[in-house]
C-alpha positions in Angstrom: 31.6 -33.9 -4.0 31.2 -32.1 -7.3 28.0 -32.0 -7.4 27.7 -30.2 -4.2 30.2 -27.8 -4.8 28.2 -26.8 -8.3 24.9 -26.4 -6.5 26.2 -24.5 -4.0 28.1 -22.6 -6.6 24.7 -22.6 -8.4 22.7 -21.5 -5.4 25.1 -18.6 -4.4 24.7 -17.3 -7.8 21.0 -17.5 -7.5 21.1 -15.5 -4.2 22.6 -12.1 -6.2 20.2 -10.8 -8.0 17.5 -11.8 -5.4 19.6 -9.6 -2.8 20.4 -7.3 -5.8 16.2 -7.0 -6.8 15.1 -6.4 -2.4 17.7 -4.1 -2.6 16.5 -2.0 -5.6 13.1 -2.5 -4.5 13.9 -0.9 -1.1 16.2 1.6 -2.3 12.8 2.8 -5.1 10.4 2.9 -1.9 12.8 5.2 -0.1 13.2 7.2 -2.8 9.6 7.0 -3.1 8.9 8.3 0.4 11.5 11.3 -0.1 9.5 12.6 -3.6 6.2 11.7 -1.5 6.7 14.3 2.0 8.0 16.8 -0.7 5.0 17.5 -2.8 2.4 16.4 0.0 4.2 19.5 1.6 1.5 22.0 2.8 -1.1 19.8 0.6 -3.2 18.3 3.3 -6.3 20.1 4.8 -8.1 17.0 5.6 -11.5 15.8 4.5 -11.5 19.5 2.4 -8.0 18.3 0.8 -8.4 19.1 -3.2 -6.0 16.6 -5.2 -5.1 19.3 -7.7 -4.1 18.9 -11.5 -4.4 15.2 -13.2 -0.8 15.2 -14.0 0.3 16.2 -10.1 -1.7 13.6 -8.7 -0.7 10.7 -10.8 2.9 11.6 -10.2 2.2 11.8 -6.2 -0.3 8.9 -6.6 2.2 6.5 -7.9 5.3 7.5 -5.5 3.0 7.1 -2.2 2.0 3.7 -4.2 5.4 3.0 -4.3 6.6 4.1 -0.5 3.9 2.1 1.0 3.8 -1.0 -0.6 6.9 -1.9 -1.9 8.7 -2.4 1.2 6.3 -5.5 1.9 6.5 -6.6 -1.6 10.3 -7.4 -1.7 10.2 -11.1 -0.1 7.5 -11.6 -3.1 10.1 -9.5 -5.5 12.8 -11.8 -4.5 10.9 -14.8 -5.1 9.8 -13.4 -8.2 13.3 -13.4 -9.1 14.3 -16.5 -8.6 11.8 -18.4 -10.3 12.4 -16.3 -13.4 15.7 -16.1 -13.4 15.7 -12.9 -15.9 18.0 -10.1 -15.5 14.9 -7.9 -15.9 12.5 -9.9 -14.0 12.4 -7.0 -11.1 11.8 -4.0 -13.0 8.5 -5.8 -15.2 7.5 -7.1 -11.8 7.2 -4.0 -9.9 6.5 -2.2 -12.9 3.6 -4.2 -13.4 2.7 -3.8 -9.5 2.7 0.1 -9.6 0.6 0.0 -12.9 -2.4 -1.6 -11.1 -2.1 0.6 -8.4 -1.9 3.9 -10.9 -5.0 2.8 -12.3 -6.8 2.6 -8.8 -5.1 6.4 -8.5 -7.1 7.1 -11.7 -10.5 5.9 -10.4 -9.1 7.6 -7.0 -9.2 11.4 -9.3 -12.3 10.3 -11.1 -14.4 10.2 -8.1 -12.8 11.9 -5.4 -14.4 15.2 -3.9 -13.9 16.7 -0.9 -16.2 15.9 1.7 -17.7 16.6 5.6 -16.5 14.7 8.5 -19.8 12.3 7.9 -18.9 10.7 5.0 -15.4 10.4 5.5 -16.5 8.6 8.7 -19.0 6.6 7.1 -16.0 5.7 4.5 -13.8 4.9 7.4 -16.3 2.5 8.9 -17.1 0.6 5.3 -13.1 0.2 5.2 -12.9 -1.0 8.7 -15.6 -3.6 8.3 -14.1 -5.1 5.1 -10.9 -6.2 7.3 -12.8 -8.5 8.5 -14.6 -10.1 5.6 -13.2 -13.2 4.0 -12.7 -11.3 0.8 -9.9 -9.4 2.6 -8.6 -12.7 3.7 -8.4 -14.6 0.6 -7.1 -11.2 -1.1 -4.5 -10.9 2.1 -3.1 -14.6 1.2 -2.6 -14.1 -2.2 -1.0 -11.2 -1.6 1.8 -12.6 0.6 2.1 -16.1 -2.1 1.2 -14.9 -5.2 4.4 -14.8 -8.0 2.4 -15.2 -10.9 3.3 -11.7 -12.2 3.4 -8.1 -10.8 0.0 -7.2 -12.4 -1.8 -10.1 -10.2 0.2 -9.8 -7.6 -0.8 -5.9 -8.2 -4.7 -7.2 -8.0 -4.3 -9.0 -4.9 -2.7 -6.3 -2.9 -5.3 -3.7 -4.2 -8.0 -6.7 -2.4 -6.2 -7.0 0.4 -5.4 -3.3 0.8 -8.8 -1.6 -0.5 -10.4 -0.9 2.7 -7.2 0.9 4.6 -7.0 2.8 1.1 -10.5 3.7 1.6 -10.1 5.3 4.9 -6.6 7.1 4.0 -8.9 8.8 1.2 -11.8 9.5 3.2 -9.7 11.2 6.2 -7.1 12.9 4.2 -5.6 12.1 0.9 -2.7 14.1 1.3 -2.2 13.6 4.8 1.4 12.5 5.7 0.2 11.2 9.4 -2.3 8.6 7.8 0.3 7.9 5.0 2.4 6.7 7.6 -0.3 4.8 9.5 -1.5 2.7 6.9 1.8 2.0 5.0 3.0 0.3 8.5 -0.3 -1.7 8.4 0.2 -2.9 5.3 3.5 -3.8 5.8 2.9 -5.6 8.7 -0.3 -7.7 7.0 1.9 -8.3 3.5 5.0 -9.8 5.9 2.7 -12.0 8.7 -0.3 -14.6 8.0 -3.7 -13.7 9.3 -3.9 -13.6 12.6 -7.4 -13.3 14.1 -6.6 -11.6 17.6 -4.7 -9.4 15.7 -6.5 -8.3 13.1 -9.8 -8.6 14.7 -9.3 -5.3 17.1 -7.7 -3.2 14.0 -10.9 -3.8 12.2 -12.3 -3.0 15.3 -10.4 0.3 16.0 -10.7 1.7 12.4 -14.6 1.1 12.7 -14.1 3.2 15.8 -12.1 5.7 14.5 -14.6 6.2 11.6 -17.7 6.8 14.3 -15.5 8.9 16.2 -15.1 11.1 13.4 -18.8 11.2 12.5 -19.9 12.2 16.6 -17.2 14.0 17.6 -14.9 15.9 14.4 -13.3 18.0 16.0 -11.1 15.2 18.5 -9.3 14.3 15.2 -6.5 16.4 14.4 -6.0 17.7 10.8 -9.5 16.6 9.7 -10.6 19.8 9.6 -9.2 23.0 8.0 -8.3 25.4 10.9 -9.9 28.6 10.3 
């Protein structure tokens, strides 16, 4: 009998800074979202969207980072947690996490220009296809299992999460609409298994959505400045 009491004592203590570390973790991506819609505020002018000064964009770069992906990161946070068991175990983690992601914002500023409606529907199709390769698969599962640490947990998410990147990029950067778009795919691929007749006919619509915007422009909204 006292043995179960103590690992039930044992387990309840356990649970805290789990619940303590989703909560945090939700309460950052919120916050996140808030600094996000304020300084992409008048910023987006679609494919023609500039990304202004080094220092702004990281700062932006890193809280859109942090309001899309960390809400689907918090059962891998938790987890994180408990196998650790250190009181700072959450903060390296998604620490870590958001580092990986800055440096894809970095190679983001180093080759980002603003572009016509073809490319950024050519981009759009590249990032569609690569849903369905079994790169973005294997990257997908490890990015819902991994607890390894945030910085490969960080690597697997960029995998899975590259191609939807690719198209938020190519149709507009700064564009709150798409923000929203692809932060609810991502959460719903980080939270459910692969699923082929679900995933299948996303890959499918993004690859249409990119041809779309390469025949007919102007039945996009926001992908073009307004003159």
């Amino acid at each position: 009998m006292r043995a179960v009491l103590l690992s039930a004592a044992l387990a309840g203590t356990s649970a805290v800074p789990r619940a303590a570390a989703a909560s945090a973790t939700l309460v950052l991506a919120a916050a996140s979202w808030v600094v996000a819609l304020r300084q992409m505020s008048g910023m987006d002018i679609g494919v023609a969207t500039e990304l202004g000064s080094f220092g702004f964009f990281v700062t932006l770069w890193v809280s859109m980072m942090a309001a899309m992906m960390l809400p689907g990161a918090v059962p891998v946070v938790s987890r994180f947690v408990r196998l650790d068991g250190r009181l700072l175990a959450a903060p390296l983690f998604v620490g870590s996490y958001l580092a990986v992601w800055t440096i894809v914002g970095l190679v983001v500023y180093a080759l980002y220009q603003p572009h016509g409606t073809f490319v950024a529907g050519v981009l759009t199709v590249a990032g569609g296809a690569y849903e369905l390769t079994p790169l973005k698969r294997g990257f997908r599962r490890c990015c819902r299992e991994s607890v390894r640490s945030g910085f490969e947990f960080g690597i697997d998410c960029v995998g899975s999460s590259i191609g939807l990147m690719v198209m938020l990029v190519a149709l507009g950067v700064m564009s709150l609409a798409w923000m929203g778009v692809v932060a609810a795919v991502v959460l719903v691929q980080k939270l459910m298994p692969p699923r082929a007749f679900i995933d299948a006919p996303l890959a499918v619509a993004i690859v249409a959505i990119g041809i779309l915007v390469v025949v007919a422009p102007s039945s996009i909204p926001g992908l073009t400045p307004t003159m």
